[in-house]
SERO-4910 file (N, C-alpha, C, O; in steps of 0.05 Angstrom, whole numbers):
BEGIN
 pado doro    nc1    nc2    nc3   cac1   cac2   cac3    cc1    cc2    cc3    oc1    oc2    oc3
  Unk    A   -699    267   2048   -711    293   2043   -701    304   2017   -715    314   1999
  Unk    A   -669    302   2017   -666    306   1991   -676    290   1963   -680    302   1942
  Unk    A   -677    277   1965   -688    257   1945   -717    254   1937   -725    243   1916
  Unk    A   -736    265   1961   -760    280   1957   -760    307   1951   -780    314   1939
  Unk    A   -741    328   1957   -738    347   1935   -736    339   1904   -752    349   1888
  Unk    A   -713    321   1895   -705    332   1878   -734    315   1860   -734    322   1836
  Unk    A   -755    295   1867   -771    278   1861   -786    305   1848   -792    307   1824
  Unk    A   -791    326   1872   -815    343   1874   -802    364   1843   -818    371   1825
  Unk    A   -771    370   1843   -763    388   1820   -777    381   1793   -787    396   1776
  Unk    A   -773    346   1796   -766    339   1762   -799    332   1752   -807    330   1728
  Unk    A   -818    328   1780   -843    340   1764   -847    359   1755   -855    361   1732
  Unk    A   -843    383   1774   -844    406   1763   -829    420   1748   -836    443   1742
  Unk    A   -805    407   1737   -789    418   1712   -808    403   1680   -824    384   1678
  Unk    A   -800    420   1660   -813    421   1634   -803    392   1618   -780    383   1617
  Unk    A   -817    386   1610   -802    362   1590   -785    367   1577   -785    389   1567
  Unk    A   -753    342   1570   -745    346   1562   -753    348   1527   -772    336   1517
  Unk    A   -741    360   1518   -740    372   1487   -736    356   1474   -711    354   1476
  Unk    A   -744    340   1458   -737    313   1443   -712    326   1425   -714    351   1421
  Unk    A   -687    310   1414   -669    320   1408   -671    320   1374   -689    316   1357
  Unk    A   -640    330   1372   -640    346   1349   -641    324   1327   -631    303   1332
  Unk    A   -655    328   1297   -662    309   1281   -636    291   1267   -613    300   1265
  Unk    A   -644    267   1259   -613    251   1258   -605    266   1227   -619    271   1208
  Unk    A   -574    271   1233   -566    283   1205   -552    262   1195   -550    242   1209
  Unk    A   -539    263   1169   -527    246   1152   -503    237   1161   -490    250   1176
  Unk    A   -493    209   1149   -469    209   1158   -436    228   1160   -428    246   1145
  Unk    A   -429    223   1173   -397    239   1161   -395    236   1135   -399    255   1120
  Unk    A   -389    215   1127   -377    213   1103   -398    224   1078   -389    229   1056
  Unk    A   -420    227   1083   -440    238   1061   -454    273   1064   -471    285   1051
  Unk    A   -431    281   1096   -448    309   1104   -433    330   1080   -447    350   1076
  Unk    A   -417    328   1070   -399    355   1054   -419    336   1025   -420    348   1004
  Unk    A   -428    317   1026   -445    313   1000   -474    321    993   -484    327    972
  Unk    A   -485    319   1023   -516    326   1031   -517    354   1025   -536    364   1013
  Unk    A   -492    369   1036   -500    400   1039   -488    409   1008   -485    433   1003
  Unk    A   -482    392    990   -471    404    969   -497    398    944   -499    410    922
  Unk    A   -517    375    955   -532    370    941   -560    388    948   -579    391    933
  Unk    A   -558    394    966   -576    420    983   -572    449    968   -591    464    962
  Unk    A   -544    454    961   -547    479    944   -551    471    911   -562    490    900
  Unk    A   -546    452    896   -545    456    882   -569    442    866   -570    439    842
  Unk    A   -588    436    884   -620    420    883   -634    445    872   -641    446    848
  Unk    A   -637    460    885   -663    481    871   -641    495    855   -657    512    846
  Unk    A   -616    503    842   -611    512    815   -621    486    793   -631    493    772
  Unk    A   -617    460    798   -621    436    768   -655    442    775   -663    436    752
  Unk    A   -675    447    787   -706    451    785   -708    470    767   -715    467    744
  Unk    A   -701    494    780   -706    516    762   -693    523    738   -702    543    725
  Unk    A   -667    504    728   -653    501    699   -681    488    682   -691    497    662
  Unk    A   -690    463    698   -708    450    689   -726    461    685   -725    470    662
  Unk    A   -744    465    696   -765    487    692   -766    511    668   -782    514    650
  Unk    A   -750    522    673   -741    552    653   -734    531    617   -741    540    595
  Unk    A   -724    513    621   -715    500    599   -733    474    581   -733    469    557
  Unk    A   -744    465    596   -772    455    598   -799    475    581   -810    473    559
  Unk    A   -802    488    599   -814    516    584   -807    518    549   -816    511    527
  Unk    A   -792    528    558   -774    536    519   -782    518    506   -797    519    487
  Unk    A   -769    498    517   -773    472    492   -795    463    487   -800    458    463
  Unk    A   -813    457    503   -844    455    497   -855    482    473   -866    476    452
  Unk    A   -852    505    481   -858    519    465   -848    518    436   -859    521    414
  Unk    A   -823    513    442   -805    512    400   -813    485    392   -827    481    372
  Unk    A   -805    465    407   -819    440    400   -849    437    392   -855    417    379
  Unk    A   -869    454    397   -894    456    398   -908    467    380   -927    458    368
  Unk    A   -897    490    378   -912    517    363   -898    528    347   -909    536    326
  Unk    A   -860    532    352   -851    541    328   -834    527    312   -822    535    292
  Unk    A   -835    503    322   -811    479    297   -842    473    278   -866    470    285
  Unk    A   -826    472    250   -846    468    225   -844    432    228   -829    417    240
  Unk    A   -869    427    207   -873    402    218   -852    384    193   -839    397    177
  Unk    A   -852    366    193   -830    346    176   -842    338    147   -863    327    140
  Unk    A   -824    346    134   -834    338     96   -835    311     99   -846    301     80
  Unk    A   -826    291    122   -845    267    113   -868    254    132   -888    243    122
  Unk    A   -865    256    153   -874    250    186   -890    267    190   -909    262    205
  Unk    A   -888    297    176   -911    313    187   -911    321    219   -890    325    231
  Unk    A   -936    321    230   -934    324    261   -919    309    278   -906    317    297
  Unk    A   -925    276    264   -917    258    278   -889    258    293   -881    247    313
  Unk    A   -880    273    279   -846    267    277   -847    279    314   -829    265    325
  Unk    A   -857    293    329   -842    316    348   -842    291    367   -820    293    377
  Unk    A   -850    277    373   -848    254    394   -821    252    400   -814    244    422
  Unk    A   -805    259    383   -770    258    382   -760    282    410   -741    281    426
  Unk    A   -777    297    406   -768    322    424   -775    303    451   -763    317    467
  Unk    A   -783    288    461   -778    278    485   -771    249    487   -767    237    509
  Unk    A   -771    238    459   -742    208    456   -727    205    464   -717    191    481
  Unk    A   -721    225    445   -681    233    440   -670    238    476   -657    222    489
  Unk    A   -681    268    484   -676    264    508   -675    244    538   -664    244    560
  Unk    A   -692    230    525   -693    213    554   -678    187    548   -670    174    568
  Unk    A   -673    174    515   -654    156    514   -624    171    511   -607    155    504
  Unk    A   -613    200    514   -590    204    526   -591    209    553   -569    208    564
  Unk    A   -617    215    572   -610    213    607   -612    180    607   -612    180    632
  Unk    A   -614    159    601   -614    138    609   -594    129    596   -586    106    602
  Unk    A   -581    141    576   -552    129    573   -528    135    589   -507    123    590
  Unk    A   -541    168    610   -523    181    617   -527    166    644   -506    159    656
  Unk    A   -551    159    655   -547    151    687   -536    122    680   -522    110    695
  Unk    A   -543    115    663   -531     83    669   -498     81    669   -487     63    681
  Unk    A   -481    108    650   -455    111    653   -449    115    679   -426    111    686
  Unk    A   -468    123    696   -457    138    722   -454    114    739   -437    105    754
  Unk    A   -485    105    728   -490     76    748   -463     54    744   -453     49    766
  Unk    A   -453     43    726   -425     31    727   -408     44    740   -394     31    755
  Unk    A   -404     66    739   -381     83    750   -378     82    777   -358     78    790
  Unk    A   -408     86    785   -410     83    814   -408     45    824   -403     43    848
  Unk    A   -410     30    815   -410      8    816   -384    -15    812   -381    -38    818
  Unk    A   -361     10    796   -341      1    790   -330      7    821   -316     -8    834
  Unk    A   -339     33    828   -320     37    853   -336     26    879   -326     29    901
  Unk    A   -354     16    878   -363     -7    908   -349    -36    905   -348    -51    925
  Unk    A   -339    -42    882   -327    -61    878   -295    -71    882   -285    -94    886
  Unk    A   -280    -36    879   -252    -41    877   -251    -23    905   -237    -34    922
  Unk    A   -262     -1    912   -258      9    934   -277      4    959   -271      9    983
  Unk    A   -301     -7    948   -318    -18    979   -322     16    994   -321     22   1018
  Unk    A   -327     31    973   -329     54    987   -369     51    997   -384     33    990
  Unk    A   -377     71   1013   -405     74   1010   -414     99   1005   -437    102   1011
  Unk    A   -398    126    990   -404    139    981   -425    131    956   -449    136    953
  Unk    A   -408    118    944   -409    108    917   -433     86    921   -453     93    910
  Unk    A   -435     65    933   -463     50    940   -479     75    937   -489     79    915
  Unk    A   -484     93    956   -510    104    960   -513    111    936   -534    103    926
  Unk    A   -493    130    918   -500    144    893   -517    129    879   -538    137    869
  Unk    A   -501     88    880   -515     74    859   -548     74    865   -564     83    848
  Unk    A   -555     66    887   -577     69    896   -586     93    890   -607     88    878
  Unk    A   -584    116    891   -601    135    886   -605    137    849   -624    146    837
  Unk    A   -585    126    839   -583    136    811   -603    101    800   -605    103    776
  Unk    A   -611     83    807   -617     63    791   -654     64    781   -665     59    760
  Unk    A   -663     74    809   -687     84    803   -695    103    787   -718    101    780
  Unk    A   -680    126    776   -674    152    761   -675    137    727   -690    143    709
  Unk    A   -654    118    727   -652    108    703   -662     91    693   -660     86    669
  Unk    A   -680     73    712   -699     57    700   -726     74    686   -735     67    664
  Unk    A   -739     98    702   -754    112    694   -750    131    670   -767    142    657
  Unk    A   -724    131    667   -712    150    638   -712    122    610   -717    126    586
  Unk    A   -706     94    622   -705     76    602   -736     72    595   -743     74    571
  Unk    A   -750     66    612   -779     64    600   -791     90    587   -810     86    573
  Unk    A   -781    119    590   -800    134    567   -793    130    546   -808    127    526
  Unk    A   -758    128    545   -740    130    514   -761    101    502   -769    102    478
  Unk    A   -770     75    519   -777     56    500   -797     62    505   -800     38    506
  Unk    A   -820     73    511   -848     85    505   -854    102    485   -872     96    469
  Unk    A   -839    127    482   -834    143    464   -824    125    444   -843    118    429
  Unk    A   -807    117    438   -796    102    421   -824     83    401   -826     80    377
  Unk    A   -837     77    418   -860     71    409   -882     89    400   -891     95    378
  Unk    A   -885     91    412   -902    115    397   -902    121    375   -919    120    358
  Unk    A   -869    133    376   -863    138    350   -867    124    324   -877    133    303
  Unk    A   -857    102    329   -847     89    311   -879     72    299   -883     66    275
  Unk    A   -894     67    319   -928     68    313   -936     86    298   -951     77    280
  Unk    A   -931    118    298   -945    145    282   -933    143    259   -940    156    239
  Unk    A   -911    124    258   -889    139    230   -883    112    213   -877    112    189
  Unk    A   -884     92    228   -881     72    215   -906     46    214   -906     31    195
  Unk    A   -924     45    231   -944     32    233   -929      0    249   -934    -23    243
  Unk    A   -915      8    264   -898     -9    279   -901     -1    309   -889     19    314
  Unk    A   -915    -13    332   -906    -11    358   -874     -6    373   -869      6    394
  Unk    A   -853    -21    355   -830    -27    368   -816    -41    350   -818    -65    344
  Unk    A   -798    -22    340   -778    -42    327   -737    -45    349   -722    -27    356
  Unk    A   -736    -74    351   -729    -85    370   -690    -78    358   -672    -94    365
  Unk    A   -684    -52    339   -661    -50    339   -640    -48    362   -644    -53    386
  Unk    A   -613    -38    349   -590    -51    368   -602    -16    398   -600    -22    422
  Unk    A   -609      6    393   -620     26    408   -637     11    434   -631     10    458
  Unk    A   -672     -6    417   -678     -6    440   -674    -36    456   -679    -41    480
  Unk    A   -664    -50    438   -647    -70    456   -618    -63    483   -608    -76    501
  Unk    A   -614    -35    471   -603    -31    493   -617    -23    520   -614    -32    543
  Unk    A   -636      1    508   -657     11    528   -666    -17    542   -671    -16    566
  Unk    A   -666    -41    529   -686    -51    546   -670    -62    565   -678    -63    588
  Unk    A   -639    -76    557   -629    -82    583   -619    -62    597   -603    -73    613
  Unk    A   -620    -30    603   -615    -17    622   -637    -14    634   -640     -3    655
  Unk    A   -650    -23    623   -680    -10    638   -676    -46    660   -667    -47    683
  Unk    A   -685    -68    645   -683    -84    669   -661    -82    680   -669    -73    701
  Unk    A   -629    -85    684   -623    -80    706   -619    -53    729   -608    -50    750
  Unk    A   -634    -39    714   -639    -11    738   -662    -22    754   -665    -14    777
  Unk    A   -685    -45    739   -703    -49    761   -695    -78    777   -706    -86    798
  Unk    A   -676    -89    764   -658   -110    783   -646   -101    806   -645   -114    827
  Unk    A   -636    -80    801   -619    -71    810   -631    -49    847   -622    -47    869
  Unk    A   -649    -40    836   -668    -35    866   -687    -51    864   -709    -39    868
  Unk    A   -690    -71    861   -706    -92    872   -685   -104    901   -690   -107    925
  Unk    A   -660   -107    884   -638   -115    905   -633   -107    934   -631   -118    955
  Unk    A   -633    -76    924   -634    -59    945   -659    -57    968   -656    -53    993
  Unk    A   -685    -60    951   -710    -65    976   -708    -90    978   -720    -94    999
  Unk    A   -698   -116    968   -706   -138    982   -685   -160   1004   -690   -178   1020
  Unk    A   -657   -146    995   -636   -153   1017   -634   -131   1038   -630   -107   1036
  Unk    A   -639   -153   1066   -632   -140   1080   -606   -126   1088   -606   -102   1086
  Unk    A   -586   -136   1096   -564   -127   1098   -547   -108   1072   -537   -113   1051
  Unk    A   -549    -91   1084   -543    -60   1056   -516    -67   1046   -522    -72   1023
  Unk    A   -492    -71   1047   -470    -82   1039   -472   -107   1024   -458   -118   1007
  Unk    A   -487   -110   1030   -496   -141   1013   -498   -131    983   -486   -130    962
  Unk    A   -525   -121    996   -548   -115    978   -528    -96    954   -527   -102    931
  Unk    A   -515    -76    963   -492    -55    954   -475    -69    934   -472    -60    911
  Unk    A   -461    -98    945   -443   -108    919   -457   -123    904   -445   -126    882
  Unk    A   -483   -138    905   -493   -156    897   -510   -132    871   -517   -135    848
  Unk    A   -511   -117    884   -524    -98    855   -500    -88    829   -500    -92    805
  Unk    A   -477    -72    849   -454    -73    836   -445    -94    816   -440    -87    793
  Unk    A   -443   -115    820   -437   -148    807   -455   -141    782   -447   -136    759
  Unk    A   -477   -142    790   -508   -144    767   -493   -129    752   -479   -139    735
  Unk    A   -495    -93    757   -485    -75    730   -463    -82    720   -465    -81    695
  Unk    A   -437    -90    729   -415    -93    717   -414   -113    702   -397   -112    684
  Unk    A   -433   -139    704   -439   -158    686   -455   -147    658   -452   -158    636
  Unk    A   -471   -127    663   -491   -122    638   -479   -115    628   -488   -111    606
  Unk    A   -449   -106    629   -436    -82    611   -438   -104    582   -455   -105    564
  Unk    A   -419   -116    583   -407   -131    557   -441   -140    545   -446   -135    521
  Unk    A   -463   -154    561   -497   -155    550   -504   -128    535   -519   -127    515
  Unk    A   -493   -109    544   -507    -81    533   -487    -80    509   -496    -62    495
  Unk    A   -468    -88    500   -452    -81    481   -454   -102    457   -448    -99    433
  Unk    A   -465   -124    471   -461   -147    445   -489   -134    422   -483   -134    398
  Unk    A   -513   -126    426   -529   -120    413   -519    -90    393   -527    -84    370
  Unk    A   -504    -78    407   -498    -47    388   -480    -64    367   -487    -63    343
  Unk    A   -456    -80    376   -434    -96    355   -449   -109    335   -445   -106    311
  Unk    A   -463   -121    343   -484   -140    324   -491   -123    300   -482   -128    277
  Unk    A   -510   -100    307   -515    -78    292   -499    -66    279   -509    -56    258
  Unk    A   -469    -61    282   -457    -44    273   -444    -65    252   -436    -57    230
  Unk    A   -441    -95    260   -437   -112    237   -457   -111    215   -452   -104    192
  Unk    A   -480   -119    227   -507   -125    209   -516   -101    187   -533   -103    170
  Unk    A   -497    -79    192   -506    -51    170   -480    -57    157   -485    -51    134
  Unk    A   -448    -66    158   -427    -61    146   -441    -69    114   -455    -89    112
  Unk    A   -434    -47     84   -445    -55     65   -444    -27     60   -431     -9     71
  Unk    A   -464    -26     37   -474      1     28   -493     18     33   -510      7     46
  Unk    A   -498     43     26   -520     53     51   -538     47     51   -539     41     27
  Unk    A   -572     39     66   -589     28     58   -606     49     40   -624     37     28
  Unk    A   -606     78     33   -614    102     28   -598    113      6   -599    137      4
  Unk    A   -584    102    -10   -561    108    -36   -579    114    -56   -598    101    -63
  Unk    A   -570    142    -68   -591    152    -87   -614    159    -84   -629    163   -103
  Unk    A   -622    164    -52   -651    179    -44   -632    209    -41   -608    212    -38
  Unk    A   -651    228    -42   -649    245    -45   -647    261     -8   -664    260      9
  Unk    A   -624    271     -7   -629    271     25   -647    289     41   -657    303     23
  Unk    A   -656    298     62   -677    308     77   -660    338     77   -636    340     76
  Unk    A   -681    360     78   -671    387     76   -662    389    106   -669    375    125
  Unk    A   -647    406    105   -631    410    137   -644    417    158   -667    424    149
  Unk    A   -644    421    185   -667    418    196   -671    441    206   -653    456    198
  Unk    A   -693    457    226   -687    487    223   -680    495    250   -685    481    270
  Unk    A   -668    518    249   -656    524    276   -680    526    301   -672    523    323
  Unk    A   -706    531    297   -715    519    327   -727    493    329   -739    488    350
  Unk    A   -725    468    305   -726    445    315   -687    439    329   -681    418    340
  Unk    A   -671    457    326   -640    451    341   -645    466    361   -625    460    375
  Unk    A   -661    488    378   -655    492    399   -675    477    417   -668    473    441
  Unk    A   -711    466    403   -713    459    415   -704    424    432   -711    412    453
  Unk    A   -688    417    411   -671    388    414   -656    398    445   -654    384    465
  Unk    A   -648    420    442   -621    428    453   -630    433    480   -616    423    497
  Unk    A   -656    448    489   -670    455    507   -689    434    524   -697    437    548
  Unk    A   -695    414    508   -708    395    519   -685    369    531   -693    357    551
  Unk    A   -660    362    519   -639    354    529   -632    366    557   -629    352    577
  Unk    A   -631    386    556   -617    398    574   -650    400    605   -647    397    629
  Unk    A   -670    405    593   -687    392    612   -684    362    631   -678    355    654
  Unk    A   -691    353    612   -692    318    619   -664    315    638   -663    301    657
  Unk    A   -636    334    625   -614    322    640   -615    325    662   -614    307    679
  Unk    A   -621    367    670   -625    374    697   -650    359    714   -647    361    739
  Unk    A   -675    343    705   -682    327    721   -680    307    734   -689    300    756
  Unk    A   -664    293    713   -642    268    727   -634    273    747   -637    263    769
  Unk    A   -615    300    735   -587    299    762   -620    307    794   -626    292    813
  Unk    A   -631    329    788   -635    332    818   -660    315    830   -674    325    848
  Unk    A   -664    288    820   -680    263    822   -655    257    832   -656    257    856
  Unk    A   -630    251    824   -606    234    833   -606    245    859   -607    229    877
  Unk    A   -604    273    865   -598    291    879   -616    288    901   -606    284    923
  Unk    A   -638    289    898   -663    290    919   -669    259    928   -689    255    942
  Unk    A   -648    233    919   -655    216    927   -634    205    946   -640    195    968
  Unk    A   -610    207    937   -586    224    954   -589    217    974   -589    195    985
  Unk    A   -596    250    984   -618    255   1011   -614    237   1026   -598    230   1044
  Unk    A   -639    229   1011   -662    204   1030   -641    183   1033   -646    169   1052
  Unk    A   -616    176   1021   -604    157   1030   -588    156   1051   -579    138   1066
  Unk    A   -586    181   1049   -559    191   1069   -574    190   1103   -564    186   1125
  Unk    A   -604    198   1093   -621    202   1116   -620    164   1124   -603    148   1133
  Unk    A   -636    164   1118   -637    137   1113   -615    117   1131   -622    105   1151
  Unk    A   -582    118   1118   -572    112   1129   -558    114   1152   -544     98   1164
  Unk    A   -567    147   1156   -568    156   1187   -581    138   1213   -573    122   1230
  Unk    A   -605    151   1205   -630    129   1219   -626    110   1222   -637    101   1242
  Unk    A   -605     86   1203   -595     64   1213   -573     60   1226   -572     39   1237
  Unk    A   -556     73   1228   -529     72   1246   -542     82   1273   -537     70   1294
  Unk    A   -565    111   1273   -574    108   1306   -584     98   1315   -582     98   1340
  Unk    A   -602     83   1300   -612     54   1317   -588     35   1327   -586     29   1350
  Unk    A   -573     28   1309   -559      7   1316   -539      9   1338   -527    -11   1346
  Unk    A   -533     46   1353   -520     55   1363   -536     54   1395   -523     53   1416
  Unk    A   -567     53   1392   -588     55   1409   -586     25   1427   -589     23   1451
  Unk    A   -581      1   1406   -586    -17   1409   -562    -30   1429   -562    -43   1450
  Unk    A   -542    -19   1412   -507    -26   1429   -519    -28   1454   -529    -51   1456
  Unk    A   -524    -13   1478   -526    -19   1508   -544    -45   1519   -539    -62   1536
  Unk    A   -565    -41   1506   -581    -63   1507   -580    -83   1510   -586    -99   1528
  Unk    A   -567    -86   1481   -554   -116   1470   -523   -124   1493   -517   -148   1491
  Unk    A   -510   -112   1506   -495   -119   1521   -508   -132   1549   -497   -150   1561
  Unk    A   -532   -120   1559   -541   -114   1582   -554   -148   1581   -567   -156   1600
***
């Protein structure tokens, strides 16, 4: 009888409440909630700064005594081959320490930061083109700059290829690590080369030099830098996240599975 009561309760009680959504790991929760506040201030830096610089870049920087119009393509060059110089610094950094500490703070960062910097390496060599098409009648000239661009750009896309195509994430985590820490000395032999290949006299001796440049082609340099950077970081930031999520979702499965797999 009791046991036909309690049959008769648990129809008539309400479903349970599916539970609360999986949060991040420990070790990434004081990172999640730090990347949570400080996500919509790098949008709206971006945004507000973005703004500006389109406008001085646009409308009030005078155009170039030699380049003419052509020249402004620089206002979004310049910037995006210093965020791809800047994430790929980060990207070793973070890569130095999956290597010596086996931490997974530092994995996830790399992962969030490799996709960020491949997309910053291909405008700097897009733009770069462009440019160098309007001003020089050249698609691409293959100096020691975008020879660098181009090997950060492939191993940022080596580098999450790794990540979507090994399964096992620790794997996948040092085996990317390895990749960047190898490109370092590849990314350096092309700048040395260059910095040999100019030792001499200037190539420009006795040209008459370019008038100085005017203060809103310097702020809008300054404003569009500072764009491009704040969208890095909260692309780094907003991808983060998803990893942390991500790697949630996989420890509760695997936690789901524990009883099972014993049974």
């Amino acid at each position: 009888m009791n046991r036909a009561m309690a049959e008769s309760t648990g129809r008539g009680a309400p479903a349970a409440s599916p539970g609360p959504a999986p949060r991040p790991l420990p070790l990434g929760a004081r990172c999640d909630a730090w990347a949570a506040r400080v996500l919509p201030w790098c949008v709206a830096t971006c945004a507000l700064s973005l703004t500006g610089g389109l406008v001085l870049a646009l409308v009030a920087a005078p155009q170039d005594f030699l380049h003419g119009d052509a020249y402004r393509i620089v206002f979004a060059h310049a910037p995006a081959s210093a965020s791809s110089v800047a994430l790929y610094v980060a990207l070793v950094a973070s890569a130095m320490a999956v290597v010596a500490l086996s931490g997974e703070l530092p994995a996830m960062m790399a992962r969030a930061i490799a996709p960020v910097g491949a997309l910053m390496a291909f405008l700097s060599l897009w733009t770069g083109a462009m440019g160098a098409r309007a001003m020089r009648g050249l698609w691409l000239e293959w100096d020691a700059r975008n020879l660098a661009e181009g090997v950060m750009l492939t191993v940022c896309i080596t580098a999450t290829a790794l990540y979507m195509l090994l399964d096992a994430p620790r794997r996948a985590d040092r085996a990317a690590a390895w990749l960047v820490l190898a490109s370092v000395p590849v990314l350096a032999l092309p700048v040395v080369l260059d910095r040999l290949w100019r030792v001499g006299p200037a190539p420009h001796a006795g040209v008459a030099p370019p008038p100085p440049a005017d203060a809103s082609v310097v702020w809008a340099l300054a404003l569009m830098h500072l764009a491009f950077l704040t969208w890095s970081l909260a692309s780094v930031l907003h991808r983060l996240r998803t990893v942390l999520i991500e790697r949630a979702l996989g420890a509760a499965a695997v936690r789901d599975a524990a009883p099972s797999g014993r049974g």
